[in-house]
C-alpha positions as CSV (number, residue, x, y, z in Angstrom):
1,X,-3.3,19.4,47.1
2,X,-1.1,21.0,44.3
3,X,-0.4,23.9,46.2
4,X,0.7,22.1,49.7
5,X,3.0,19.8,47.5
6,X,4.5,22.9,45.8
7,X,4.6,24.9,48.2
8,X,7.4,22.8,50.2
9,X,11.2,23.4,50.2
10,X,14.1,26.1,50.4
11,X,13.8,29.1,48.8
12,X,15.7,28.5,45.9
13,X,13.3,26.4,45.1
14,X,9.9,28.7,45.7
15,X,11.6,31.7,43.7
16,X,12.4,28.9,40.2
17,X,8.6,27.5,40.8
18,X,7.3,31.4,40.3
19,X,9.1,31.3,37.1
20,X,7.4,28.5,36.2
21,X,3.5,28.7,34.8
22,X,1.0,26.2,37.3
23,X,1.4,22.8,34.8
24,X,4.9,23.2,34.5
25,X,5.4,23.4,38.1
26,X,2.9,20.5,38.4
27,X,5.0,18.9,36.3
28,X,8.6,19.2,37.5
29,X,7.5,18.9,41.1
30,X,5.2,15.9,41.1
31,X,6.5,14.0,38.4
32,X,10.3,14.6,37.4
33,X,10.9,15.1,41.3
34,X,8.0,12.5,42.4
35,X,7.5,14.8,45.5
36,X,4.8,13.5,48.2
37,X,4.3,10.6,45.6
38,X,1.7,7.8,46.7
39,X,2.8,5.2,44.2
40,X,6.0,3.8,42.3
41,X,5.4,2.6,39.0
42,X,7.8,0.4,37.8
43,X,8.2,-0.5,34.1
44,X,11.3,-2.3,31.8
45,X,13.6,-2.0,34.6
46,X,12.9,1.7,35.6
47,X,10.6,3.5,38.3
48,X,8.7,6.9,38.7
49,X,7.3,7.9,41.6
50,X,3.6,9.4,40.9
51,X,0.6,10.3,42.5
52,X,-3.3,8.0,42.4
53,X,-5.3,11.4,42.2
54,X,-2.7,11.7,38.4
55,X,-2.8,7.8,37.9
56,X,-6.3,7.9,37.5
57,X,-6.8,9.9,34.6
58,X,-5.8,6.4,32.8
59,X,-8.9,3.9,32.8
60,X,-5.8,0.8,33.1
61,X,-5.0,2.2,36.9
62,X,-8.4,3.7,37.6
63,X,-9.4,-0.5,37.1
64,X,-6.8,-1.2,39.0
65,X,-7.4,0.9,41.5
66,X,-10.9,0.1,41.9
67,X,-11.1,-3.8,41.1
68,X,-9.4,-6.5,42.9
69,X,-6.2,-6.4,41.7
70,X,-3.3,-7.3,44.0
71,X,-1.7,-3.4,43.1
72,X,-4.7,-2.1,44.8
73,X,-3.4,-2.1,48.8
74,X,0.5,-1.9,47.6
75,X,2.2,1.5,47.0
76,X,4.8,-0.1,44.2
77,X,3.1,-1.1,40.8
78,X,4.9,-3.8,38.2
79,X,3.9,-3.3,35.0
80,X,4.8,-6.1,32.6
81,X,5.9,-4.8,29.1
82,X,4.9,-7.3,26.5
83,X,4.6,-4.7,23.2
84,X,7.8,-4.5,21.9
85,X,7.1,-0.8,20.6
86,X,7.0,0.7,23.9
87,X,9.9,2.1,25.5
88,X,11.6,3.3,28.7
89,X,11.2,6.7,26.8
90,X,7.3,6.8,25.7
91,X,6.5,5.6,29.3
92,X,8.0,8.8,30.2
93,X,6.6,10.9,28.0
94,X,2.9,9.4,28.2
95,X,3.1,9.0,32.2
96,X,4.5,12.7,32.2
97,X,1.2,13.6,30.1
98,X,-0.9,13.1,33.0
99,X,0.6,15.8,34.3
100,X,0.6,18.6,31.9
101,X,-2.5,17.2,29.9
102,X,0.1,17.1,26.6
103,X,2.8,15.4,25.1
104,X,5.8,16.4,22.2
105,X,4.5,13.9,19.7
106,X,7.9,13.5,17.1
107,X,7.4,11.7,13.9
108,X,9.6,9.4,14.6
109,X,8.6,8.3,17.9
110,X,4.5,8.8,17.3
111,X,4.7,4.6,17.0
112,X,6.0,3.8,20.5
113,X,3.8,7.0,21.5
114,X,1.1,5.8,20.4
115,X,1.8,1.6,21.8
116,X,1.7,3.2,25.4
117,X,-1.2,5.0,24.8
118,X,-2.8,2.1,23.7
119,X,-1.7,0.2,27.1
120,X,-3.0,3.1,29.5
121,X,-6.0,3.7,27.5
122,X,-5.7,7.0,26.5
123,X,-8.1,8.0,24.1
124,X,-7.2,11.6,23.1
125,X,-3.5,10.4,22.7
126,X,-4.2,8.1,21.0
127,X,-6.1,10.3,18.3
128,X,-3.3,13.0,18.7
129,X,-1.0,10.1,17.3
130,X,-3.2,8.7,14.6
131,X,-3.6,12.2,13.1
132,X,0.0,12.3,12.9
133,X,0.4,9.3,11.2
134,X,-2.0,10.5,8.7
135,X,-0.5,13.1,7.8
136,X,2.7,11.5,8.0
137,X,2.5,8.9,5.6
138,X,5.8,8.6,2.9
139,X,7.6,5.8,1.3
140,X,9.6,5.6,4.6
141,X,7.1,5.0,7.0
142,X,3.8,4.1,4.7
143,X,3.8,0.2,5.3
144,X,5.1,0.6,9.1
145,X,1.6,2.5,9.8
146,X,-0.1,0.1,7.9
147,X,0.7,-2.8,9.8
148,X,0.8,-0.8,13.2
149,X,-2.8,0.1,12.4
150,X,-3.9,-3.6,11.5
151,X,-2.0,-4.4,15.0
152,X,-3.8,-1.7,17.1
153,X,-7.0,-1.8,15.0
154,X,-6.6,2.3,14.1
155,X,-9.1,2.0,10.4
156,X,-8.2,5.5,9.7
157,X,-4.3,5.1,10.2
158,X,-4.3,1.8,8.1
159,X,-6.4,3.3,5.3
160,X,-4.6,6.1,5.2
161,X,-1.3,3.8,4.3
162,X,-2.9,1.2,2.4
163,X,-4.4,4.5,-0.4
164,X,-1.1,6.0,-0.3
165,X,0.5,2.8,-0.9
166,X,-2.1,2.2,-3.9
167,X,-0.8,6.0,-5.4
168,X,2.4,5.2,-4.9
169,X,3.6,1.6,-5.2
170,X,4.6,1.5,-8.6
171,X,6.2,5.1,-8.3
172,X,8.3,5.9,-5.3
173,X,8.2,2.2,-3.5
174,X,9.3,0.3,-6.4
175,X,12.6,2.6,-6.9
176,X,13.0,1.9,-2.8
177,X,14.1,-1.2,-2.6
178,X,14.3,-1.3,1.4
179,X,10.8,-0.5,1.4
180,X,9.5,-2.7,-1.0
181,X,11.1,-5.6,0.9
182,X,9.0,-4.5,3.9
183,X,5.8,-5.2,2.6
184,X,4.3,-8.4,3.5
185,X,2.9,-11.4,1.4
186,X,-0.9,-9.9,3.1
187,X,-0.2,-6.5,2.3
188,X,1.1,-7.3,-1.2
189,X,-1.8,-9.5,-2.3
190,X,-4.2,-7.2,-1.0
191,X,-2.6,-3.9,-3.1
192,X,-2.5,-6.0,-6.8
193,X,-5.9,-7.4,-6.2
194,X,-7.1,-3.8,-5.8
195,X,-8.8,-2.1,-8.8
196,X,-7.9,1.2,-7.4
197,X,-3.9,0.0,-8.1
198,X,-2.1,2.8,-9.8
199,X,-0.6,0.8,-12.5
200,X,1.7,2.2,-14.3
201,X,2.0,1.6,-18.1
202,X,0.3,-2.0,-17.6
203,X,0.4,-5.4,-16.1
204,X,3.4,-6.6,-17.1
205,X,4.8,-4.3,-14.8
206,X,3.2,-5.4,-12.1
207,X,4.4,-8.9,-12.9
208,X,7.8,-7.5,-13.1
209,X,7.4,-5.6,-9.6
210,X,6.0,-8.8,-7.9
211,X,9.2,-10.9,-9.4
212,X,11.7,-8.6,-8.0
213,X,9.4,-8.5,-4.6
214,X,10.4,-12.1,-4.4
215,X,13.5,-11.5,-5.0
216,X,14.4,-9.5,-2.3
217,X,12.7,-12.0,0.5
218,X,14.4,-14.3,-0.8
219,X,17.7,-12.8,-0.9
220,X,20.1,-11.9,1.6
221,X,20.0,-7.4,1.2
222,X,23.8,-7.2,1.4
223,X,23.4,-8.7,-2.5
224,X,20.7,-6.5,-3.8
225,X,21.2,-3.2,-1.6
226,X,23.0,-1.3,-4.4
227,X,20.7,-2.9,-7.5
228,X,17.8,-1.0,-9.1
229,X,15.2,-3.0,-9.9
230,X,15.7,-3.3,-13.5
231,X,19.1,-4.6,-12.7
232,X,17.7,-7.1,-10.7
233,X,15.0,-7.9,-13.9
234,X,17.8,-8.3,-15.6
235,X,19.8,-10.5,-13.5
236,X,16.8,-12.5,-12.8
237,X,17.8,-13.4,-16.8
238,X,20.8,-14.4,-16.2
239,X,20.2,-17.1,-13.6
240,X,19.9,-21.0,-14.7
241,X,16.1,-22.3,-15.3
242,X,14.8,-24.4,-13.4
243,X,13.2,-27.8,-14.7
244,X,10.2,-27.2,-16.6
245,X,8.4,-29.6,-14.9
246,X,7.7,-27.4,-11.9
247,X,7.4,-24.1,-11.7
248,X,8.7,-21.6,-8.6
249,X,5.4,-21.6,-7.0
250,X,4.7,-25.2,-6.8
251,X,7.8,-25.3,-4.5
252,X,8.0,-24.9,-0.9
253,X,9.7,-21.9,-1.2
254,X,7.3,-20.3,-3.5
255,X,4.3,-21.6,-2.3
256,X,3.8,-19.1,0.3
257,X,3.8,-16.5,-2.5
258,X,0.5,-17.6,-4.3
259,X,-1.8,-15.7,-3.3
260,X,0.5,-12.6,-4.5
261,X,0.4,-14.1,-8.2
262,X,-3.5,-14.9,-7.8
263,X,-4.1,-11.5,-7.8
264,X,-2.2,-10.6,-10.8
265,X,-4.6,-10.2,-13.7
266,X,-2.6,-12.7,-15.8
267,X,-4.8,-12.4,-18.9
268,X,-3.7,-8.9,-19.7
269,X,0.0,-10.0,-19.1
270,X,-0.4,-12.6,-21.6
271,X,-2.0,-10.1,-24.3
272,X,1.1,-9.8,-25.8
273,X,3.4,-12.5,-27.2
274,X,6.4,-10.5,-24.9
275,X,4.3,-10.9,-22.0
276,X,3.7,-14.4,-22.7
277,X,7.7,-15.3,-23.4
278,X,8.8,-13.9,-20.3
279,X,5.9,-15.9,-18.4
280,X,7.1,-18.9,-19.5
281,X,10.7,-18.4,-19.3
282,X,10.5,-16.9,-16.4
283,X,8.5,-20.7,-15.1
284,X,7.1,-18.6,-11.8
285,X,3.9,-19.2,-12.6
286,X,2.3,-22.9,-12.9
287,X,1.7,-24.1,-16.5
288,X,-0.9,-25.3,-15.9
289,X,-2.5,-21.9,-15.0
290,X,-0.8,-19.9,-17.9
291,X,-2.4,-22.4,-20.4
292,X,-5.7,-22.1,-18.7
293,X,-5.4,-18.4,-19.0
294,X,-4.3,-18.5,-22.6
295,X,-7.2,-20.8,-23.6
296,X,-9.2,-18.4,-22.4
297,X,-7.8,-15.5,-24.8
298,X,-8.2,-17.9,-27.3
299,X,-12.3,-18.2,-26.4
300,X,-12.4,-14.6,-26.5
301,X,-10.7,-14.1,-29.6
302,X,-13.0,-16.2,-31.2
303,X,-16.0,-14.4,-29.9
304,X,-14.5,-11.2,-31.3
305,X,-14.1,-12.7,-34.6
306,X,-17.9,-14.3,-34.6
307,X,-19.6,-11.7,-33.1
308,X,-21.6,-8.5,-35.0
309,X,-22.4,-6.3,-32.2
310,X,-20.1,-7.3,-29.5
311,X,-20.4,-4.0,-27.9
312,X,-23.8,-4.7,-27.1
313,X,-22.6,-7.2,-24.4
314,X,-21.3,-4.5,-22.3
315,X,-23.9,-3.4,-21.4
316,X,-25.3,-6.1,-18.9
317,X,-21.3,-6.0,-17.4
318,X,-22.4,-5.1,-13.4
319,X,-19.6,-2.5,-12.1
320,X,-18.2,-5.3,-9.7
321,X,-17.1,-7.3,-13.1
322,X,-15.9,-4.0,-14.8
323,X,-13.3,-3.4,-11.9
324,X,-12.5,-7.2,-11.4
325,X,-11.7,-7.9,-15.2
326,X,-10.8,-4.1,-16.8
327,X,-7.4,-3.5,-18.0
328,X,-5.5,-1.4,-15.7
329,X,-3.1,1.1,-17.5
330,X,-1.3,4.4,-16.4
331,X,0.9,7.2,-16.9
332,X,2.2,10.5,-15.4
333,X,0.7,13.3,-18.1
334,X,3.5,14.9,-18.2
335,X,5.0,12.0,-19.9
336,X,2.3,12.2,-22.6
337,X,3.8,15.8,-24.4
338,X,4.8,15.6,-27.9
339,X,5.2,11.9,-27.7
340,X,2.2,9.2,-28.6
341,X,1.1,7.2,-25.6
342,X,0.0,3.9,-27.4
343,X,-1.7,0.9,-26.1
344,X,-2.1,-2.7,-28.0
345,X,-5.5,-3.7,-28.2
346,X,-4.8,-7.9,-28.5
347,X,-8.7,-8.3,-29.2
348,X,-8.5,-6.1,-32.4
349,X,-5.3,-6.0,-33.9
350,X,-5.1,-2.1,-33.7
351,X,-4.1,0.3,-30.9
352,X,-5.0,3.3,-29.0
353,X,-3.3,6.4,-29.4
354,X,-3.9,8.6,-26.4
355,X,-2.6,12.3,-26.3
356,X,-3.5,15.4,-24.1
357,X,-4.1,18.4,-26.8
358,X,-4.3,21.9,-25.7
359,X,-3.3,21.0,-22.2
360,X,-6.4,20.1,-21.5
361,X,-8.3,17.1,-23.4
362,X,-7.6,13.6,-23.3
363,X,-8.2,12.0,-26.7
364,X,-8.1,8.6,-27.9
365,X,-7.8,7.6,-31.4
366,X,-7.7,3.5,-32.8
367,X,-4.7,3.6,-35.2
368,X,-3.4,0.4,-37.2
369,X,-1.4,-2.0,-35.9
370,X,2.4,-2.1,-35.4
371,X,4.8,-3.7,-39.0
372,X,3.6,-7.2,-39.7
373,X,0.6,-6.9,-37.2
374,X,-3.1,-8.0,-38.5
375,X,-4.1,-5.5,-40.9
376,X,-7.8,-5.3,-39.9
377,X,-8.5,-2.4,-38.4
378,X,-12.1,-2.0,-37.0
379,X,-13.9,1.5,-38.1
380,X,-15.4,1.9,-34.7
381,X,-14.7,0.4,-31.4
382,X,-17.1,-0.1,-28.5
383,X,-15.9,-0.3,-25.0
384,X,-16.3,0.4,-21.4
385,X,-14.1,3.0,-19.7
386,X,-13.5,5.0,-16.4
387,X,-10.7,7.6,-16.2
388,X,-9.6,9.3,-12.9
389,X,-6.7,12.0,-12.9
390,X,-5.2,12.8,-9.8
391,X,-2.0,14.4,-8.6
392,X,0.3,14.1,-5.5
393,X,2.5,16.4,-3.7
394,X,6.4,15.8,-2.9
395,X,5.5,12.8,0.3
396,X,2.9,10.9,-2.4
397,X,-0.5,12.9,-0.7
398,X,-3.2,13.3,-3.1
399,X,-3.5,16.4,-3.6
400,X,-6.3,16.4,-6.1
401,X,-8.7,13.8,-7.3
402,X,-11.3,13.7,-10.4
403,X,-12.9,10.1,-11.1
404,X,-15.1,9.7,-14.2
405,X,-18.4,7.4,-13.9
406,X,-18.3,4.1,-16.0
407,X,-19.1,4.5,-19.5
408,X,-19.6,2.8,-22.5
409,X,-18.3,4.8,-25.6
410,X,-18.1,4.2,-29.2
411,X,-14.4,5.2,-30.6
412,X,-14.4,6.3,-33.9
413,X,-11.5,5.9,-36.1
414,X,-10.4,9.3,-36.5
415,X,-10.6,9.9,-32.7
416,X,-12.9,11.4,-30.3
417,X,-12.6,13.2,-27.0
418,X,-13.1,11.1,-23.9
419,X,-12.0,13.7,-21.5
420,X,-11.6,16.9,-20.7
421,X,-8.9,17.2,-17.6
422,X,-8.5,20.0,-15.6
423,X,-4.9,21.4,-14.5
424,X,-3.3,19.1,-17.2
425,X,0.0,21.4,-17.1
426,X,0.6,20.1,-13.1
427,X,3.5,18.3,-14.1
428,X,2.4,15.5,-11.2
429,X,-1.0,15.1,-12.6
430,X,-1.1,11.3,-13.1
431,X,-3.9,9.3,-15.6
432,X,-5.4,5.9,-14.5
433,X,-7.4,4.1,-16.9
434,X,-9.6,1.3,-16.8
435,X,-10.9,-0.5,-19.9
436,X,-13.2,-3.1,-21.1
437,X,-13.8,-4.1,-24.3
438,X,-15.6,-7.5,-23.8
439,X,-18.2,-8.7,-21.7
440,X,-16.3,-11.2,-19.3
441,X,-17.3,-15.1,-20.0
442,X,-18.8,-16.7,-16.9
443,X,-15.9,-18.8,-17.2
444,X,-13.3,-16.4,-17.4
445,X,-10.1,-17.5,-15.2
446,X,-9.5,-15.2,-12.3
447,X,-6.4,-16.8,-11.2
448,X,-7.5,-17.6,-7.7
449,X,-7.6,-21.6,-8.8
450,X,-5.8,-23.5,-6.2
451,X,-2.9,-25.1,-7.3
452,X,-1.4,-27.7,-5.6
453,X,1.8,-27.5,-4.8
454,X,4.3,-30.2,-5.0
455,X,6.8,-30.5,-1.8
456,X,10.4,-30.5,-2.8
457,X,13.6,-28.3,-1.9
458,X,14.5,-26.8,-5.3
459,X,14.1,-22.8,-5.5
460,X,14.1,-20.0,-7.3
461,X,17.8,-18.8,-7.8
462,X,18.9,-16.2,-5.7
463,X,21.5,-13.9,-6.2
464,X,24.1,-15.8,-3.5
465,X,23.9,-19.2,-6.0
């Protein structure tokens, strides 16, 4: 059939076609010129004339073809476009595919690629496109892919984003504003609830990230485009309080955002009486839930205080209630040189110095407490740990990837070795840590209390008051 169609016309036209290998011939003279076409396939306001035996490569016109649809005895086939992610263009280049059994898949275009592949059915395509996403994922098109693979159900595509996003949320995203704003109140929730969050330094910052998240859907972007995020922190400051008697999210338009702050593990941002001033200054979150979170620190402060072996408790903590209730920290090594990396241990008064020595171990050491802190400083320290180093290349990939089991160890006060960290000079090699140092309380607040919210108009000040 090929050869009769191509054979045809002057011969100008026979001497290109020799220069031209079988597909590509197939392809210019069937589908670009539509020669001895059988059907016209009309889509978004344009037509190409093709061919059934081509058609039917696609299982959506094979069905047609062979079911009862009205398209079956009529040579001219309407195609209603509802996806708003196909265009005139990817019809073109997916239709043309069933010509020369390939398509140019661009970056850029692998979405709308990749929606008309999805209408036609067209299984290999639809792979080709989903390994390019994978491999594509950046700050620019990382929560794009997500939610097109939510959308077209593609797990591997949507994994793919919501892991890089984990890496590299509180690195590259939070420094891109436009990309940060992109990321929806499902999305968001989902990432800070995760245990496998790359936090860097600690929660606070996460509560700081979610605040300016806000911010910018609540704001028009002509305000905030040129602002860094610790300029909008700070102008966050600035604005007048609202009445104490309601905080943002008991409003209706901060009530939306609740589930965001459910996930935030609250306890370890109120560890801290800087953490606990900006809270309640800041009035985001209910009252009513900060108190209940600080009457729990309370509880547990007691228990410290009352309890001999505390340490022993840890050891019927299930790994489900390690990665629910551990402190999340994080650094970049290379940010852990010459200079201490210290963390406040509220439970104990004291601190943990961290350092990498020789390039290559990761020691911790419990040192005394800041000027005018507690001056109790325990000889030893029991607590539950997992470490995981990992590093990422210039787009945020993961590169490489070392997670420690959980363990329970037993610091001593002049310091042990926890660690032992290979390719510690890689300048992107990043530490995550998660700690535990007592047994959760059965009652312990997770922040996902409901809390009702009060309807009224007043809002969280944005930067256009």
């Amino acid at each position: 059939m090929i050869a009769n169609v191509t054979d045809k016309g002057n011969n100008k036209a026979t001497e290109h076609r020799k220069k031209l290998c079988p597909l590509e011939a197939v392809y210019e003279e069937l589908f670009l010129k539509g020669v001895s076409s059988d059907y016209t396939v009309v889509a978004l306001g344009k037509s190409w004339n093709l061919h059934k035996i081509y058609l039917t490569q696609s299982p959506y016109f094979e069905s047609m073809f062979s079911g009862s649809w009205k398209e079956t005895n009529e040579n001219k086939i309407k195609i209603p476009i509802l996806d708003p992610n196909i265009t005139v263009e990817s019809l073109h280049s997916v239709l043309g595919s069933l010509y020369k059994y390939e398509v140019e898949l661009e970056p850029c275009k692998v979405i709308s690629t990749l929606a008309t592949a999805m209408l036609f059915q067209l299984d290999s395509l639809i792979e080709q496109c989903s390994n390019i996403m994978v491999k594509t994922v950046n700050f620019r098109t990382a929560v794009q892919y997500y939610e097109v693979g939510v959308q077209y159900g593609l797990t591997e595509v949507q994994n793919a984003a919501f892991n890089w996003l984990l890496v590299n949320l509180m690195i590259s995203v939070w420094k891109n504003l436009v990309t940060l704003k992109e990321i929806s109140i499902e999305l968001m929730t989902k990432l800070v609830a995760s245990p496998e969050l790359m936090v860097i330094y600690s929660e606070k910052a996460v509560y700081d990230l979610l605040k300016v998240w806000v911010y910018l859907q609540v704001t028009p972007t002509s305000i905030w485009l040129d602002l860094t995020p610790n300029k909008i922190i700070k102008l966050l400051k600035t604005m007048p309080r609202r009445d104490r008697s309601m905080s943002y999210l008991e409003t209706d338009e901060g009530k939306c955002y609740l589930p965001v702050f459910q996930a935030l593990r609250l306890s370890h941002v109120l560890e801290d009486m800087f953490g606990v001033k900006t809270v309640e200054e800041d009035n985001v979150i209910p009252q009513t839930t900060v108190r209940r979170v600080k009457y729990h620190l309370w509880k547990t402060l007691l228990r410290v205080n009352n309890t001999i072996d505390l340490g022993s408790q840890l050891t019927s903590v299930t790994e489900d209630q390690f990665l629910k209730h551990a402190l999340r920290w994080g650094c970049q090594l290379a940010h852990m040189g010459s200079e201490d990396w210290i963390w406040p241990l509220f439970l104990y008064g004291a601190r943990l110095l961290w350092r990498v020595v020789g390039n290559r171990a990761v020691t911790v050491k419990v040192v005394a407490p800041a000027q005018g802190g507690p001056t109790y400083v325990p000889q030893k320290i029991k607590l539950m740990m997992r470490l995981k180093v990992m590093s990422v290349d210039s787009q945020g990939h993961v590169t490489y990837s070392r997670c420690s089991d959980i363990m329970t160890y037993t610091i001593p006060s002049q310091g042990m070795v926890v660690w032992n960290v290979e390719r510690a000079s890689d300048p992107r090699l990043m530490l995550q840590v998660h700690l535990l140092l007592v047994a959760p309380l059965e009652s312990a607040p997770t922040n996902n209390s409901a809390v009702q919210s009060v309807p009224n108009n007043r809002s969280l000040p944005s930067g256009d008051h």
